[in-house]
C-alpha positions as CSV (number, residue, x, y, z in Angstrom):
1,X,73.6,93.6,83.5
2,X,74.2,94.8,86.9
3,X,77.9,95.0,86.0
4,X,77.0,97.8,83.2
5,X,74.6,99.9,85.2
6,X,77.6,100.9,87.4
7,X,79.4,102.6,84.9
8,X,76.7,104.9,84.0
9,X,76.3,106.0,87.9
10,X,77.6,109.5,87.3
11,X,77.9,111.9,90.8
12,X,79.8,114.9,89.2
13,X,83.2,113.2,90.3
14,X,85.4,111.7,88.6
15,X,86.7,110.4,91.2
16,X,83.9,109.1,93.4
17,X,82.8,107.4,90.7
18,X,86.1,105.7,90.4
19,X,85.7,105.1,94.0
20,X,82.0,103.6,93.5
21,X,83.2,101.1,90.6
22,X,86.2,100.2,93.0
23,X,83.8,99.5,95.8
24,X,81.6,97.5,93.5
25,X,84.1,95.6,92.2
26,X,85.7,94.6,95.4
27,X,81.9,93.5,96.4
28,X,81.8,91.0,93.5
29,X,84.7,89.4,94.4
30,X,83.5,88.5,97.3
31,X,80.6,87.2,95.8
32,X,78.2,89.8,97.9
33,X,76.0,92.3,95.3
34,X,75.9,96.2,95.9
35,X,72.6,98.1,94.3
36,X,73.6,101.7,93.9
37,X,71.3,104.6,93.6
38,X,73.4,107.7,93.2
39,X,72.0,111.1,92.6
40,X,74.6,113.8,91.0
41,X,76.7,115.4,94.2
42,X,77.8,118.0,92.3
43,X,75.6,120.5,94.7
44,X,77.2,119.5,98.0
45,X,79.0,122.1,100.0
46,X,81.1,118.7,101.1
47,X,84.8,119.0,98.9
48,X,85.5,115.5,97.2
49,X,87.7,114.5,99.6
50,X,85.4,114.9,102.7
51,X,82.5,112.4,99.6
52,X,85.3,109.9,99.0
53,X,85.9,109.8,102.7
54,X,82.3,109.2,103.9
55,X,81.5,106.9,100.8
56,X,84.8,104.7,101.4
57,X,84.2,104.2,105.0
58,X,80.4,103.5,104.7
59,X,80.8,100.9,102.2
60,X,84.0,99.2,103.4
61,X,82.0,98.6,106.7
62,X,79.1,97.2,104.8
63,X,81.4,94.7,102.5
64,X,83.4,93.8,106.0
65,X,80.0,92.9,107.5
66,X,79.1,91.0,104.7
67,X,78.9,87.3,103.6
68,X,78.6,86.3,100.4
69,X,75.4,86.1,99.0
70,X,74.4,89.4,100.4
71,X,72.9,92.2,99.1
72,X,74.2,95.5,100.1
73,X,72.3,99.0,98.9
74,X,74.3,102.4,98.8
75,X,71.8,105.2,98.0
76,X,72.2,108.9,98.1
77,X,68.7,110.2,97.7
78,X,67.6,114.4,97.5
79,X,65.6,114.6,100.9
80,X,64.3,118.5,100.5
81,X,67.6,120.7,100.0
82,X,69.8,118.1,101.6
83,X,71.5,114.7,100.7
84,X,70.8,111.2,102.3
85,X,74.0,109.0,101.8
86,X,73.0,105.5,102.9
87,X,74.3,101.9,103.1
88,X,72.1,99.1,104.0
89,X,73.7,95.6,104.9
90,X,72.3,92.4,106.1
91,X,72.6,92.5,110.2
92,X,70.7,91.3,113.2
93,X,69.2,94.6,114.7
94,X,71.2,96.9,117.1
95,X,70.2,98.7,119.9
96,X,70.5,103.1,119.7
97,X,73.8,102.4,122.1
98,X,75.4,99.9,119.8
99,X,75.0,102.3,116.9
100,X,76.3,105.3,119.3
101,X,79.4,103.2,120.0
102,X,80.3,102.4,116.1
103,X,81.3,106.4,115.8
104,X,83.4,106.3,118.6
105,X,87.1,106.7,118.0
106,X,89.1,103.1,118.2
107,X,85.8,101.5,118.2
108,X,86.3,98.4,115.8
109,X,84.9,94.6,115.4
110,X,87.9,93.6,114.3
111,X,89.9,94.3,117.8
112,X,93.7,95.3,116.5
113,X,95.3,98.7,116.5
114,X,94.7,100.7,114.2
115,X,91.3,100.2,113.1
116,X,88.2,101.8,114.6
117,X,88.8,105.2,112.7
118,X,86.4,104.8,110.2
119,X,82.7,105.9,111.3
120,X,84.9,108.0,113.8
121,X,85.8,110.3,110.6
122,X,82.7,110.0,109.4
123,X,81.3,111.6,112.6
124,X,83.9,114.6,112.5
125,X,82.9,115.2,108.8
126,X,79.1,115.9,109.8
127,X,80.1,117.6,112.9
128,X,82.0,120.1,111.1
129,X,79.5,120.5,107.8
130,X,76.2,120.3,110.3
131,X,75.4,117.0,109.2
132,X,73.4,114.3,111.0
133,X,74.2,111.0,111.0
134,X,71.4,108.3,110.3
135,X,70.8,104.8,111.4
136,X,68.5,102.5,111.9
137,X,67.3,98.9,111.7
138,X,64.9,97.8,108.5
139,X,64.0,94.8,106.9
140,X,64.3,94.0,103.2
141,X,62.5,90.3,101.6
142,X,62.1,89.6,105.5
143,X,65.7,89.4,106.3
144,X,67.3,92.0,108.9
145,X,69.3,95.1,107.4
146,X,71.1,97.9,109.2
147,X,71.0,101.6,107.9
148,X,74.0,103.7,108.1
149,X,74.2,107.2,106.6
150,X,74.4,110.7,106.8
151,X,72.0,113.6,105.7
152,X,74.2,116.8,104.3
153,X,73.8,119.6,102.4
């Protein structure tokens, strides 16, 4: 079962895997399902605060954005010598502006202080380890997904 298969995901650490099964689980209750594919991270140069960080705000923007009934995908893939972290949720497509303005600081769907800080961290993490942050708009079974990621070494 898919409930299994999460357990085995092993990254290297302990605690992003915690953080994995947490995010997994929180999915479920909200009746929306998360496919992971997770290589080991154990090469990064990123410390496993700066992985929790960027893995915690990528998929608690995905489960916000979702409705139940949704499939959400979380993938970190080896591209060459680098890393591609990525979340794909069910969304109508966005323009290159509206992804631009998601990593802007206070920037935030929900509209109340305090949020908005997020994909704004996320930014500062690949700005200081030369990372590059990745989105796009695909399509899965014919429905309309949004990427959102980051390629690091």
């Amino acid at each position: 079962s898919l409930n299994e298969s999460i357990h085995q995901i092993n990254t290297g650490h302990p605690v992003v895997n915690v953080l994995l099964n947490q995010k997994y689980q929180s999915a479920r209750e909200q009746q929306i399902s998360m496919t992971m594919t997770m290589n080991n991270l154990s090469e990064l140069s990123l410390s496993e605060e700066d992985i929790v960080t960027l893995l915690a705000n990528l998929l608690d923007n995905a489960i916000e954005a979702a409705a139940p009934g949704d499939v959400l995908y979380a993938k970190a893939i080896e591209e060459g010598d680098s890393l591609r972290f990525s979340v794909l949720n069910p969304h109508a497509a966005l323009t290159n502006m509206e992804f631009i303005q998601m990593f802007r600081r206070g920037w935030s769907t929900k509209g109340e202080a305090g949020h908005g800080y997020g994909l704004y961290n996320v930014r500062q993490i690949m700005e200081r380890h030369g990372g590059k942050i990745i989105t796009g708009n695909d399509r899965l079974n014919g429905i309309p997904y949004i990427t959102i990621g980051v390629l690091v070494s």
